[in-house]
N, C-alpha and C positions, 0 to 999 in steps of 0.2 A: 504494500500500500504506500502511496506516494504522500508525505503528509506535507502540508505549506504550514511552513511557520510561524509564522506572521501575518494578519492583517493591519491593513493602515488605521482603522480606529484604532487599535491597541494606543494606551499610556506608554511612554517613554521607559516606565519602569520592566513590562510587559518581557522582554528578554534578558534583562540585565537587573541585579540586586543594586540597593541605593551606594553601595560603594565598588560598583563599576563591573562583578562579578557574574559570569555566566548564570542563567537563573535556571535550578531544574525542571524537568519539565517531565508529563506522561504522553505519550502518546498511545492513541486508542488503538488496539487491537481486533475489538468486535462490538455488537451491540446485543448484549444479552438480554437487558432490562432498558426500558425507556419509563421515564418516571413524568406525569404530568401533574402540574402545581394549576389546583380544583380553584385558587386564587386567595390572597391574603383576608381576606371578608373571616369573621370568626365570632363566635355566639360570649366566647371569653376574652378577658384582656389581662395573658401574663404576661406581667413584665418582665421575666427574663426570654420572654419568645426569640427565638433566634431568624423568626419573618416579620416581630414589629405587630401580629393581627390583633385586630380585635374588631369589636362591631364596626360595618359599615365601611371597613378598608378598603379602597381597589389600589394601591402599590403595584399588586396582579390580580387582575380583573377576572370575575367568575368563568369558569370555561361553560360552553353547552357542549351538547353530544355531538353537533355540528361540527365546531372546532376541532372536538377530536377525532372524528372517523377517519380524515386521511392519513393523518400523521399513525392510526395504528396499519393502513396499509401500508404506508411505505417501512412502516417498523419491522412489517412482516417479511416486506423484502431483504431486509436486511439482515431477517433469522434470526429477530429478537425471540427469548424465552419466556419473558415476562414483563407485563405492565402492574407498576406501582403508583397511587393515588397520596397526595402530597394537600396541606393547605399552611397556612388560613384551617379552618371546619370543614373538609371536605362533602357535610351533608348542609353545609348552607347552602350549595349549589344545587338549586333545585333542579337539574336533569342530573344529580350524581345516581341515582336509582338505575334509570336508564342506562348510562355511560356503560357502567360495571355489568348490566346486562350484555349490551354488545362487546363490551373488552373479552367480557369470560366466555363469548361463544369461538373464541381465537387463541389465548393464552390465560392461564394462570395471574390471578390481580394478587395485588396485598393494599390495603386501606390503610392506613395511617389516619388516625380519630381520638379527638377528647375523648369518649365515649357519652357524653352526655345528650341533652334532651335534643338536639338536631339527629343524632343518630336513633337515638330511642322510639323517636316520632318515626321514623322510618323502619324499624323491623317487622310491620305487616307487609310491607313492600318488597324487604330483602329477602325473606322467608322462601318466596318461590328460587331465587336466585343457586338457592342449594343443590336445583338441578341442573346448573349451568353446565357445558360439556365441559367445559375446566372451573378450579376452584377457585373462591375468593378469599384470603385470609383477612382478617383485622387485627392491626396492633392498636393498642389503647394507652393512651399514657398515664401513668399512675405515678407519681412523681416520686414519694416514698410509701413504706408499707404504713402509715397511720395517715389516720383522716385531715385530725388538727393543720399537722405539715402540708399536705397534699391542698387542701381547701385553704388555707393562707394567702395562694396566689389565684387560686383558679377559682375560687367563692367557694362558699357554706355550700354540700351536699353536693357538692362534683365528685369525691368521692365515693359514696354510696353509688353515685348515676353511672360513675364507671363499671364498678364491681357488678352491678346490675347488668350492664349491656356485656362483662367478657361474660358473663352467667348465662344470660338470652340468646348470645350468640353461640357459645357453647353446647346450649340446649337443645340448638336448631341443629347443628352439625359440621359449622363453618369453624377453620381451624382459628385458634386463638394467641396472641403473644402478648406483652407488656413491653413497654418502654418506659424507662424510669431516668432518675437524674442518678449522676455518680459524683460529689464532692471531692476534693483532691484529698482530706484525711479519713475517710471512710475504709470500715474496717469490709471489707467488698463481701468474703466468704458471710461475713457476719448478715450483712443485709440483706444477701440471696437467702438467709435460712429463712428470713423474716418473709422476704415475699413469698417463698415457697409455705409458709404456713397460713400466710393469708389464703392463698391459690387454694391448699387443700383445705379450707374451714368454707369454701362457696363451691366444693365440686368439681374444681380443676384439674388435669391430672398435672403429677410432680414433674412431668415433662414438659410441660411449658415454658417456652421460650421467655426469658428476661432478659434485655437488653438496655445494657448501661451506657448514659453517652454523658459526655463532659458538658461543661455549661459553652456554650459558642457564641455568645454572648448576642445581644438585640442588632437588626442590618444597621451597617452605614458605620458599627464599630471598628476603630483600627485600634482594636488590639494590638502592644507588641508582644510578639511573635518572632523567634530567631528566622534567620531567611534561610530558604533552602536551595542550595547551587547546586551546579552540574556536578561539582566535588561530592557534595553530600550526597548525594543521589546514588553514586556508583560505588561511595564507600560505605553506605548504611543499607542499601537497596540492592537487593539480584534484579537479576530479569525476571523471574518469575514472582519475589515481594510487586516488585511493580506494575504485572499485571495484576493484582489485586487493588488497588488503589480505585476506588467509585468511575476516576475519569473515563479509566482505560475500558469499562465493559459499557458504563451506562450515560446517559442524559434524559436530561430533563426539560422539558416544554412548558414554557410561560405564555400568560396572553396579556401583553404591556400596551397601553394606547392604543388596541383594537386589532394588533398585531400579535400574531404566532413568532414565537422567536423560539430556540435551541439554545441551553445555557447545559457550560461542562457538569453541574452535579447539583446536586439537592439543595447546596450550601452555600451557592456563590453566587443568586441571583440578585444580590444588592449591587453588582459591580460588574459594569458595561462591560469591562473586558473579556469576560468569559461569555457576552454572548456571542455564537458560533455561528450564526445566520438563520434563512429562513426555509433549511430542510434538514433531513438528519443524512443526507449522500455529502454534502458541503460540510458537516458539522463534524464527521469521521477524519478526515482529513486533515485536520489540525493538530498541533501539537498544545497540550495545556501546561502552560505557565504555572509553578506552583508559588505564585503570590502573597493569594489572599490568607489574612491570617488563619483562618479556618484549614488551610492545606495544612500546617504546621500538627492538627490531631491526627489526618491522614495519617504524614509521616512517619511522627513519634510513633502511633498506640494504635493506629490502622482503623481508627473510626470509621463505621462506613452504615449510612441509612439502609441498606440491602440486607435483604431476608429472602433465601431461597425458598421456594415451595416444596 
């Protein structure tokens, strides 16, 4: 595959670190997953949201089913595996019922959801979806294993509303996971037991997936963050660590001013740079700059939004 380096929007900084240094970079290998961001709009407003949402956001504007049906053909051209659902609330979008209907009649989904009353309102809807020819998972966020903590940021009773919808949707048949926060002093083994004893007091089995991610702080932060160079890359990094990095398999699709654009990963849609144009054949072709402070969790500890099915 031929990749082009550089685009002329790119910032000055885009190949080069601020003291003159080659900037590392991924370059994509395939497209396994294509991830579509449902739009920053959100029924809550946490303040540590790493997209800014809360009621009434468009930063990125609500997608319809419209917007999406080409971009899953040409995804399919491409021999993606799987389509995953990003927001903002991804059931504030009112054709998200719909969407996930047509996505699962092609590939395997995974949701990403508060789990609250936007999704809860909708499980008469989703119910029939369990006989889609492929599956739909839901991750839920549950911030830590108690309420008090949990409902702090996200309001009184978002807790319970979670535990409620991974119970309902577990009931129905649809696979379930959690996404929680992970602190830099937390004792890690110690809070998995906790989640794991919440999970079995509502019916869950002990196999379910919990997934810890760092705080990546609200868009438009510039964190610092060490840079990471061509050096670092070949001395901390194989070829095959770096195929694993989010850039190299998947993208993500935003709908900004009324336009469909292609952004390298889940993470970096605060920052023009990584948008990659208006297809995913042009958007493969690029090599991604590991810039923005958010690559720096990549690197270090291999954070990555991706959940196989």
């Amino acid at each position: 595959m031929q990749l082009i380096p550089v685009k002329q929007t790119h910032s000055v900084n885009w190949l080069i670190t601020p003291d003159g240094q080659p900037r590392g970079y991924i370059a994509p290998h395939t497209l396994q997953e294509l991830w579509f961001h449902t739009g920053t709009a959100c029924n809550l407003r946490c303040p540590f949201c790493l997209e800014g949402s809360k009621p009434g956001d468009n930063r990125l504007e609500l997608m319809k089913l419209e917007d999406i049906q080409p971009w899953i053909h040409e995804a399919l051209c491409l021999g993606v595996q799987q389509f995953s659902f990003t927001g903002g609330e991804p059931f504030i979008a009112k054709d998200m019922v719909k969407i996930l209907e047509y996505a699962s009649q092609y590939r395997p989904c995974l949701v990403l959801t508060n789990g609250t009353a936007p999704l809860l309102q909708r499980l008469p809807q989703l119910k029939p979806l369990i006989s889609s020819p492929y599956s739909i998972r839901f991750r839920i966020s549950i911030d830590y294993p108690d309420a008090v903590q949990h409902d702090k940021d996200r309001g009184a009773g978002s807790f319970l509303m979670a535990l409620k919808a991974l119970y309902e949707l577990h009931q129905i048949g649809f696979p379930v996971s959690v996404a929680r926060q992970q602190p830099r002093e937390e004792n890690s083994e110690d809070v998995t037991n906790q989640y794991r004893m919440l999970l079995d007091n509502i019916g869950l089995p002990h196999s379910t997936p919990i997934i810890p991610f760092p705080d990546f702080a609200p868009p438009f932060t510039h964190s610092k963050t060490p840079q990471i160079t061509e050096y670092c890359m070949r001395t901390y990094h194989s070829p095959t660590s770096r195929q694993q990095f989010m850039c190299a398999f998947s993208k993500m699709v935003v709908k900004i001013r009324g336009r469909l654009r292609v952004y390298a990963c889940t993470l970096v849609d605060d920052d023009p740079d990584y948008d990659l144009g208006a297809n995913l054949h042009e958007s493969m072709h690029q090599q991604i700059r590991l810039g923005h402070h958010r690559c720096y969790s990549c690197f270090a500890f291999g954070a990555s939004c991706s959940e196989g099915t």
